[in-house]
N, C-alpha and C positions, 0 to 999 in steps of 0.2 A: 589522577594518573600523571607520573611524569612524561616528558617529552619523547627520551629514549622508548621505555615502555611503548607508549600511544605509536609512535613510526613502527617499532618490532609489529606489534598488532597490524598496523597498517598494511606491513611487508607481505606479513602472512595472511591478510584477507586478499589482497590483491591480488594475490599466486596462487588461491585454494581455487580446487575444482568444483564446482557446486554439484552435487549428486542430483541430476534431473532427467525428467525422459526425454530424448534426442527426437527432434522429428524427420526423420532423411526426406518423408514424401515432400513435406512443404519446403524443404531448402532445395530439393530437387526443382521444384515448379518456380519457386522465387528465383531460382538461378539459371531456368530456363529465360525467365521474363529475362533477365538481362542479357543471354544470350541472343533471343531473337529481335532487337531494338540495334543490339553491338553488333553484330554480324553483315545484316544489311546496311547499315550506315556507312562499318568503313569498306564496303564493295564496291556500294552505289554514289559516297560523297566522301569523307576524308576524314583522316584517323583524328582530326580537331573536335568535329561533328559525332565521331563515333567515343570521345570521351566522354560529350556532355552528354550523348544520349546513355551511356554508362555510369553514370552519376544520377541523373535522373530515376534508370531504371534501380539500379541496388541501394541506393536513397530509401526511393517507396518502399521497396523491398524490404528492406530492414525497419520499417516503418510497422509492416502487417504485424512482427515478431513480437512489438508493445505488448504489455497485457493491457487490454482493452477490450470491451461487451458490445463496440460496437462493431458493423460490418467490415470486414479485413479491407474489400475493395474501394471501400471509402473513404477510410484510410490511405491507402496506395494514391486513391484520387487528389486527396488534401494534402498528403506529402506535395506531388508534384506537382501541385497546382502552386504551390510555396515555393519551393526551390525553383519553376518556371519565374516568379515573381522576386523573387530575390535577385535572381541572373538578370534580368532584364534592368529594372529599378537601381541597380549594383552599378550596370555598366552606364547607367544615364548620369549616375554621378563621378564616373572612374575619370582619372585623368589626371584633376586637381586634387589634393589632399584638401583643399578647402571644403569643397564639397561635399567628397568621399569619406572622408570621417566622422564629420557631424551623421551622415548616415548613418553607418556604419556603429556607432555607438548608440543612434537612437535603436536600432532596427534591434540590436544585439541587449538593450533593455526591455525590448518588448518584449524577445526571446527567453529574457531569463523572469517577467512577469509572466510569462505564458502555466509555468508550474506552481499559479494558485490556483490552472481550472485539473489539473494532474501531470503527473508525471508522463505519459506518454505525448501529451502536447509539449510539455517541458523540451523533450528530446528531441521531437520532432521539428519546433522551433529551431532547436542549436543546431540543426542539419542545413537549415535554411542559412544562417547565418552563416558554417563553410561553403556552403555553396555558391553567395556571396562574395567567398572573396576568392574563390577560383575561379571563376568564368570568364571574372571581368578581364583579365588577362587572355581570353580567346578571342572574343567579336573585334572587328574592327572596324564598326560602323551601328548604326542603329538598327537597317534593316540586318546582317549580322545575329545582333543583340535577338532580336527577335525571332530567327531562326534556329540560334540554340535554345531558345526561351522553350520554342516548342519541341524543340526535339527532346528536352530533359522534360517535359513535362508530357510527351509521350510517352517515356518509359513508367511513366505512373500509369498512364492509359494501357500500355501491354499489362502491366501487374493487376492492375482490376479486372481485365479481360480473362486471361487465364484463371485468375481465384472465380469470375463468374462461369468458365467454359467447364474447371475442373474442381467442383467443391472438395477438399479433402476434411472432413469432420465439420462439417457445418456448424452445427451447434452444439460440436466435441467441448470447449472451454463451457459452457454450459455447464454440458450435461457435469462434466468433472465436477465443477462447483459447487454444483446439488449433491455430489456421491460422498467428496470431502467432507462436505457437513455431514453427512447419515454416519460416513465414518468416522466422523470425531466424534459423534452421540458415541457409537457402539465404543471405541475405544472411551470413554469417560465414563462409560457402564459395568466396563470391563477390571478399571482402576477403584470401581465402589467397593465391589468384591472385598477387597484388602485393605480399601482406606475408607470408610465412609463420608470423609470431610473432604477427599480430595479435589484441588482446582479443574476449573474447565476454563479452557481460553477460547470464548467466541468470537475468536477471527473468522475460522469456517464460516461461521452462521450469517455473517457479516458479506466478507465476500459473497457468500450464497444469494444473500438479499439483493448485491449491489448486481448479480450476475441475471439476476432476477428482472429488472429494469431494464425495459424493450421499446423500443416507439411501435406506433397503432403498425407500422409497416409487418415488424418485426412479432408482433402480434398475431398476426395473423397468418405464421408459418411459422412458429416456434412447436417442439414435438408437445404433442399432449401431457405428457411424463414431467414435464419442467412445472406444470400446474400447480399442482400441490403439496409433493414432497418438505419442499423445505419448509411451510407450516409445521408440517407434521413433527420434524426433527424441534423446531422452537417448541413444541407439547411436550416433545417426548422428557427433552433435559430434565426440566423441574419436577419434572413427576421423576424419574430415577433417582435424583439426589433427595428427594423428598423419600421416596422407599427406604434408601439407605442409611441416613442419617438415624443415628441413635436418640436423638434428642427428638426427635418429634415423627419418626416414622418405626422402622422395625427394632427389636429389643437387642442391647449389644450383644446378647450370646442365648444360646438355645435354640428349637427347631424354630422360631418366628425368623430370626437371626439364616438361616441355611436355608430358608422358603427364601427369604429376600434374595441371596447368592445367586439363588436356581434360576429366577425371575430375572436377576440382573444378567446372568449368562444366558439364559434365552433369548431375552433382547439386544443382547450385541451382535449374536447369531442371525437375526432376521434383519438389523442394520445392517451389517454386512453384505447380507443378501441381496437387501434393495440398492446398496452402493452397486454391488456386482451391476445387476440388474441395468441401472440408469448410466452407468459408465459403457459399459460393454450392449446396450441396447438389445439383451437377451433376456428371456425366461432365466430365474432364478432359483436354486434349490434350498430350499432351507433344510438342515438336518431335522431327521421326522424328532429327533429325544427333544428338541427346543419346544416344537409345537405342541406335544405333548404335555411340557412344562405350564404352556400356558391356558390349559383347559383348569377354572379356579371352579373346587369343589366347594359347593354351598356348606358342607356336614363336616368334613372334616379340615377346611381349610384355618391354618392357624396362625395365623395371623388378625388382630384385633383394631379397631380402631382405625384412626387416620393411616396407619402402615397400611389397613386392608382399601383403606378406600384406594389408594397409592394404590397396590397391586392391582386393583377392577380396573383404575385408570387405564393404569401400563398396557392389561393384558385388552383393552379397550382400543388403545392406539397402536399399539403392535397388529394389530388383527387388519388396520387398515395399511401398515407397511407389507404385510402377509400380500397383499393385494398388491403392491404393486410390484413386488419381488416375483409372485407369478404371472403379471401380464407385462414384462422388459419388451417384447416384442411391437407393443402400440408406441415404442418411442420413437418411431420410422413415421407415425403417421401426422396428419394436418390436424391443424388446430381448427372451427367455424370461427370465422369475425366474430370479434365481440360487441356485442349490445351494450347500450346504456351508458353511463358516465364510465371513459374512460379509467378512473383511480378503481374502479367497484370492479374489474376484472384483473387487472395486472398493476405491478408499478409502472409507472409513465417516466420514463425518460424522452426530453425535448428532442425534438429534430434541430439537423444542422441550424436552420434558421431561426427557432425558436432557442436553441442553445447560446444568440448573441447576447442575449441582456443576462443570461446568465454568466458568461462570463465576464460580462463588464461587470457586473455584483462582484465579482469573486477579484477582480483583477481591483477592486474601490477597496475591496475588505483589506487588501494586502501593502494598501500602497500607505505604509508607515513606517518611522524607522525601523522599533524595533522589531518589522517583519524579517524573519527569513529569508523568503521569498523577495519583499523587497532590497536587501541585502545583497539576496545572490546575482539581481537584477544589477544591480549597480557596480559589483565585483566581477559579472561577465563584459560591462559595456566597458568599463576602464580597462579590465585584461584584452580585448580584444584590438583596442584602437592604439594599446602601449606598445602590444604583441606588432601589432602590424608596423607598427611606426621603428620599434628596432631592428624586427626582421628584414626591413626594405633599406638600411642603411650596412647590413651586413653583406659581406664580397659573399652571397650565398644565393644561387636560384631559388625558387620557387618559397620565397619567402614569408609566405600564406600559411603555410606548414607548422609556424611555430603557435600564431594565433588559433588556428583550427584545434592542434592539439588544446589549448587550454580551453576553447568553448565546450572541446566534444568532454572532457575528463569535470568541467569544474556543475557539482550538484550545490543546492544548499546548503548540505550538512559537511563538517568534518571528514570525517572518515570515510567516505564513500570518496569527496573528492581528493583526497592523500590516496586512497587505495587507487582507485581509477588512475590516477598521477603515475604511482609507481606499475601497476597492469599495462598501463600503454607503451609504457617507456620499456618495457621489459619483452611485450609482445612485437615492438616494432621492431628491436636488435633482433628478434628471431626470426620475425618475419622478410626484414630486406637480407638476411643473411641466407634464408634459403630459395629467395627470388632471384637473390643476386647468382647462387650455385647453379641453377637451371636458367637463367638467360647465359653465363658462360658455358654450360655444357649445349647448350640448342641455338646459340647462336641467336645474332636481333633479326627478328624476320617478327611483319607484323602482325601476321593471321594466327602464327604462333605464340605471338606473345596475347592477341587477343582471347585466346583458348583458354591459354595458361589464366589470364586475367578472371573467367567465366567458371571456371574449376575452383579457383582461389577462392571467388564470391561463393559457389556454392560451401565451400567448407567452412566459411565465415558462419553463414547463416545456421549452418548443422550444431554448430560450436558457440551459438551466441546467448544460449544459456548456462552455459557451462561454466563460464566465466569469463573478465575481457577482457584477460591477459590472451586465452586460446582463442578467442574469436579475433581480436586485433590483430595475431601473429597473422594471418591468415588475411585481414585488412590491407595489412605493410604490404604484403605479399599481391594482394590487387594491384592497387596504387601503383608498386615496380613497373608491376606488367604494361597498366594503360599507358605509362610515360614510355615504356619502351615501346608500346604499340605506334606512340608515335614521333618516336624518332630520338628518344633521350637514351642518352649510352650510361650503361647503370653507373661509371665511375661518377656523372657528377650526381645521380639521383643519392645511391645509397649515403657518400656521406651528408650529404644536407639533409636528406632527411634524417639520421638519427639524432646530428644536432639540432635541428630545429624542434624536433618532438622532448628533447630536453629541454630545450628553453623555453617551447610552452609549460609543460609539466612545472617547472620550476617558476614561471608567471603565476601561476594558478596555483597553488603551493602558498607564495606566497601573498598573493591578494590575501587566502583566507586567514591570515597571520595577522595582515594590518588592518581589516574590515571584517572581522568573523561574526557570527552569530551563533554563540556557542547556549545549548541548550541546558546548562547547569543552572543558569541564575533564574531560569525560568520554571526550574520543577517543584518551586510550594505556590506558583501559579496554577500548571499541571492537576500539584495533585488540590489545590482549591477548587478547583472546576469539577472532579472528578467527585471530591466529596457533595458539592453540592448537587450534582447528578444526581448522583445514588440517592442522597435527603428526598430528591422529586419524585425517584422510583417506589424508594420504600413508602413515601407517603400514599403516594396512588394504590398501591396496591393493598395499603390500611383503608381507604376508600371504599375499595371495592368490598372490603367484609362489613363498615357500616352502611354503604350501599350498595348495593352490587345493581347497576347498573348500565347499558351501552355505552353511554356516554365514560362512566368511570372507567370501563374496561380500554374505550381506543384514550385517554388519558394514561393507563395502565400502561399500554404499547406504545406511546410516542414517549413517556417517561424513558422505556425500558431500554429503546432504541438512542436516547439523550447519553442515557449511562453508558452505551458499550462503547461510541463514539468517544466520550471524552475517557473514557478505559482507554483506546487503545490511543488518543494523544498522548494519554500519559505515559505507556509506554513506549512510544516510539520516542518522546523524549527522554525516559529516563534511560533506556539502550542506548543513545547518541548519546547522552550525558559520560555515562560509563565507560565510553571511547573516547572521550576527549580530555586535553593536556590541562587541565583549568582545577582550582583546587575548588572544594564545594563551597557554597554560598547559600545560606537559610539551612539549608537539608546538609547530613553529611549521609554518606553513602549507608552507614548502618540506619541512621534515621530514613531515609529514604526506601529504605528494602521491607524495614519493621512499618513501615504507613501504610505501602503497598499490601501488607499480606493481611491488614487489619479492614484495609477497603473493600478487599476481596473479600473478607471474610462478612460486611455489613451486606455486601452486594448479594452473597451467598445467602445468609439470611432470609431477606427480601425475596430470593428464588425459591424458596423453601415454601413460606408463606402462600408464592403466588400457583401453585401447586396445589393449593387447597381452599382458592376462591369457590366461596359459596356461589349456589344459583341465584337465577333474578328473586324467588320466592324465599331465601332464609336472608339471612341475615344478622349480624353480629351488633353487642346492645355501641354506645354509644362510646365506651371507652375506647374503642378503635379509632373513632374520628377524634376524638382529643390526643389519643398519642400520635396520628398524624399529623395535626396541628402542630406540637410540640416539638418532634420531630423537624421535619420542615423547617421550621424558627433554627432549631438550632442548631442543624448540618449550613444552612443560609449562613448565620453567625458567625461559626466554627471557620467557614471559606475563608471570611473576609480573615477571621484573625489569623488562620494561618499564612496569609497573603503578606499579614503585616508583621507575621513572627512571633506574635504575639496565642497563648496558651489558650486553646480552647475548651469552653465548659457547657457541660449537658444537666444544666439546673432544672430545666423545665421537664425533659427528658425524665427524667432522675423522678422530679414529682409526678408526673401524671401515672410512670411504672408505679410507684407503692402508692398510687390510689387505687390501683387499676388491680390490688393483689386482693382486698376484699370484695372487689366487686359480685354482682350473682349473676352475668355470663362469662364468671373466668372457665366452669368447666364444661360451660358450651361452645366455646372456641378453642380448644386447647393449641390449636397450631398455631392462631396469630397470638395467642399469649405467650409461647414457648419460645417462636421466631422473636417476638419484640424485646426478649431476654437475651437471645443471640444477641439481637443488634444493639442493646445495650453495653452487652461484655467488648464487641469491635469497636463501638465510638472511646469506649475507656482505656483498649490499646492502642489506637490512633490518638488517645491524647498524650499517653503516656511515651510515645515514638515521638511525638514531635514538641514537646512541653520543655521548657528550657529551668532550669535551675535560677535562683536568684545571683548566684555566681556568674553563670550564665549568662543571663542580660545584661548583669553588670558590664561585661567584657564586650558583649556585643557594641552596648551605648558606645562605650569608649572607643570601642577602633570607627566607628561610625566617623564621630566627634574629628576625630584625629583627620578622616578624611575628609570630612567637612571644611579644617581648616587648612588642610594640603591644598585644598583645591581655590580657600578664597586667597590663600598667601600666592598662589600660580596665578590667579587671576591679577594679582595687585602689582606683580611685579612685567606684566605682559605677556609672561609664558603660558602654553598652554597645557594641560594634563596630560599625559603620555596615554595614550586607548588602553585599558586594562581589560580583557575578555566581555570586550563587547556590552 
């Protein structure tokens, strides 16, 4: 993608409205929290006082709005317990730039390692860091210092209060989570219908899992209804694409073919239902023709073979969604403590204090060049300490403004931070332009301008999934307020701030230009990792037909869980790849779309198969564990060579299939026989997608070569290599 192109993109992600549901209750209650922190501050102590404890308060505030599984008001807590720590520690070093910046760059590095443990600390970090460098500018002494400290870090203490006085959905992102996944099954049920082959993207199932992970607290007040469900949705999948599939479940046409359709529109019916159900914490109706559907007569049902075992399946696991589509109403009720080893009832997610070593793990994994993360680390600490260093030599107040703008807009990737860049800069003209119309029509008075400030924040918060271009207009328009709350007359706020939120935008803009980490040279890495997943998946689940075993089966599920993760590494790199300005490298975009649809289709495969794991008592003869062996080897193989560019071969693959065609239980297994002929036809389009021609190579060697000696002839003469996309 050229340059031009990649910015138009930009323009228009930045300015798009994101179709989401709006919460008014929670932006109501978060913007109460800021009202009752601002109000008596600046009554009882002074509009200085009543800034930081406004900062504080809609800090946290906007902290709850992360998506995140863990409790809202502990979050509000750890916000402000942060931004208290940052204001304090800020001002111990304020004074000398000696001091103050080396902070400042260390503090604003942590900040940007903070998004190896996720994106919600990512953010919550970069809040820390403006806060940082606004306060210091208010205290004028230590004890001072530590009076705003606590007053900004009360307003986290009002916001956990209220989220604990006034629950509004408690365990609403929950339950959502569970219902997304039943209704991604039903919709992928619903696409079998028409397509038999068609993809399923297990993000749902994913987030489901991750939504899924409670600590022992949280355990033991989580609804009943969260239990089980999203098991049931990871059965249901492979058993519907296993129904549908022509090739090893119902026959392409005739009534076997129309029985399957029936079967598949019933159970999107009763997915549905239970999504209802678990979302909306009610009794659910399922239409009576669906249940009916699913009554499977012994005498005339027609459907034959592995298609009918699939249907007994289906109508086996539907009949326990039946269940919980009619009791929606036990989703209000408690959970008893659980017995026994914690992992054996729920997933475990670490408490706060047990979560430290985990993020030192995550914050050690990251810390290498070619990290991201490390990258965006070292691209916040430089932007921040440049930002501040020019803004303070500019004839301009509040000089803070211009660094804030770049920490709050700049993420790891491209596009997000070019969008963000151009969103802020676009929401902030809107927003001091209609702050600035209402402080001249009402005049500066500062209870009024505090009001205005407390209104603003609430629409901020209403508007902060929508996109941040409408939430930021709405930000500017705080900001106006509290400066005018105490005592700044909008002619010198508005213009500094629009220029300084340019010339952060445009810091940040450009760090990613001269330090990027662009994720193009990195996706026959991606999709290395991804292939060899899947080798791990498919093999285990050829395991479990030569043994079927406990032990093969949770190998089975820590395989399967292996694959979806590095699934969605891949693509969330190769989506970032596809928005940035950089030409390809190893992959070109068609090679890259053709690997993907071939992975998918190995992975599919393997889902088909594992659909028709035998019990502990049968068992498939030996050739299953030789083609997982072989396998294995040479999806492993295949990685490396595609790592190195180099053409991958399925030799071993290739012989154990035409051993495995005379064998005498090829037609007592017919599913893993038919599946490992899928996965044979996908490894031969993934070879054929990414397999270079002898032309090919040739050309590759050569521009290699060529750079090889651009770089010793730069070396020999002193100069150094110009950074070419990272």
């Amino acid at each position: 993608m050229t340059w031009p192109r990649a910015f138009g993109e930009v323009v228009r992600s930045g300015l798009t409205i994101e179709e989401t549901r709006l919460e008014p209750l929670l932006a109501l209650r978060t913007a109460v929290g800021v009202a009752i922190v601002v109000g008596p501050t600046l009554w009882l102590v002074s509009p200085a006082y009543a800034a930081s404890a406004a900062l504080g308060a809609y800090s946290a505030g906007g902290a709850t709005f992360q998506r995140t599984w863990r409790p809202r008001k502990v979050i509000a807590l750890g916000a402000g317990a942060g931004l208290a720590l940052s204001t304090f520690v800020g001002y111990l070093a304020a004074g000398r730039l000696v001091t103050f910046l080396p902070l400042l760059a260390v503090w604003a590095f942590a900040a940007g390692m903070a998004w190896a443990v996720g994106s919600t600390a990512g953010i919550v970090a970069a809040t820390t860091v403006g806060s940082m460098l606004v306060t210091i500018t208010l205290p004028t002494s230590v004890g001072r210092a530590l009076e705003h400290a606590g007053v900004i870090a009360l307003g986290g203490v009002a916001q956990a209060v209220l989220i604990l006085l006034f629950p509004i959905r408690r365990w609403g992102a929950h339950c959502d989570a569970l219902a997304d996944a039943l209704a991604a099954v039903a919709d992928y049920a619903r696409r079998l219908r028409h397509d038999p082959t068609a993809p399923f993207d297990p993000e749902p199932l994913m987030t489901a899992r991750d939504a899924a992970s409670v600590t022992p607290a949280q355990a033991r007040t989580r609804p009943p209804v969260l239990h089980g469900p999203r098991g049931l949705a990871e059965r249901i999948r492979p058993v519907v694409a296993a129904l549908a599939d022509p090739y090893v479940g119902a026959p392409a046409e005739g009534p076997g073919r129309d029985r399957a359709r029936e079967l598949l529109d019933a159970a999107a019916d009763v997915l549905d239902a239970a999504a209802r159900s678990i979302r909306r914490g009610t009794p659910a109706e399922v239409p009576p023709g669906s249940t009916d559907v699913l009554r499977v007569d012994e005498e005339h049902e027609v459907l034959e073979g592995p298609a009918r075992q699939a249907a007994e399946r289906l109508v086996e696991l539907l009949g326990e969604a039946l269940e919980i589509a009619g009791s929606g109403g036990g989703a209000r009720g408690r959970t008893p403590t659980p017995h026994g080893p914690a992992g054996a009832q729920f997933l475990v997610r670490p408490t706060l204090l047990r979560l430290v070593p985990v993020v030192v793990r995550a914050i050690r994994r990251e810390l290498r060049r070619d990290s991201p993360v490390f990258r965006h680390a070292v691209r916040l600490a430089a932007v921040a300490t440049i930002g501040y260093l020019i803004a303070a030599r500019l004839p301009l107040g509040h000089g803070y403004w211009a660094p804030i703008a770049s920490v709050m807009v700049m993420r790891p990737d491209f596009h997000r931070t070019y969008a963000r860049a151009v969103a802020r800069l676009a929401g902030t003209l809107a927003g001091v332009a209609l702050a600035t119309g209402m402080v001249r029509a009402l005049g500066p008075d500062a209870h009024v301008s505090a009001a205005l400030a407390v209104v603003s924040a609430g629409l901020s918060y209403t508007l902060i999934r929508t996109g941040y271009a409408y939430s930021q207009c709405f930000t500017a328009a705080y900001v106006v307020f509290l400066l005018g709350m105490g005592g700044q007359a909008w002619e010198q706020t508005v213009p500094e701030r629009v220029v300084l939120t340019l010339l952060g935008g445009a810091l940040a803009m450009l760090a990613y230009v001269v330090f990027p980490a662009w994720e193009t040279p990195r996706l026959p890495g991606r999709l290395a990792d991804w292939l060899a997943a899947n080798g791990r998946y498919a093999a285990a689940v050829l395991r479990n037909y030569a043994e079927p075993t406990q032990e093969h089966h949770t190998d089975m599920r820590r395989a399967l869980l292996a694959s979806r993760e590095a699934r969605a590494a891949w693509q969330e790199a190769y989506d970032r790849a596809r928005q940035e300005p950089v030409r390809p490298r190893g992959l070109t975009s068609r090679e890259a779309e053709e690997a993907q649809e071939a992975l998918k289709g190995f992975g599919r495969a393997a889902m088909l198969m594992e659909s028709h794991v035998p019990q502990a008592d049968s068992r498939s003869g030996p050739e299953a564990e030789r083609f997982a062996e072989a396998l294995e080897a040479d999806t492993a193989q295949a990685a490396v060579d595609v790592r190195e560019h180099r053409n991958p071969d399925w030799g071993r693959v290739e012989e154990v299939l035409h051993a495995w065609e005379g064998a005498a239980d090829g037609d007592r297994s017919p599913v893993v026989r038919r599946g490992a002929e899928l996965q044979k036809r996908a490894l031969e389009d993934l070879a054929t997608a990414v397999s270079r021609t002898p032309l090919e190579r040739d050309v590759g060697s050569a521009r290699e070569e060529q750079r090889v000696r651009a770089a010793v002839a730069a070396e020999g003469d002193g100069s150094g290599t110009a950074h070419r996309g990272g």
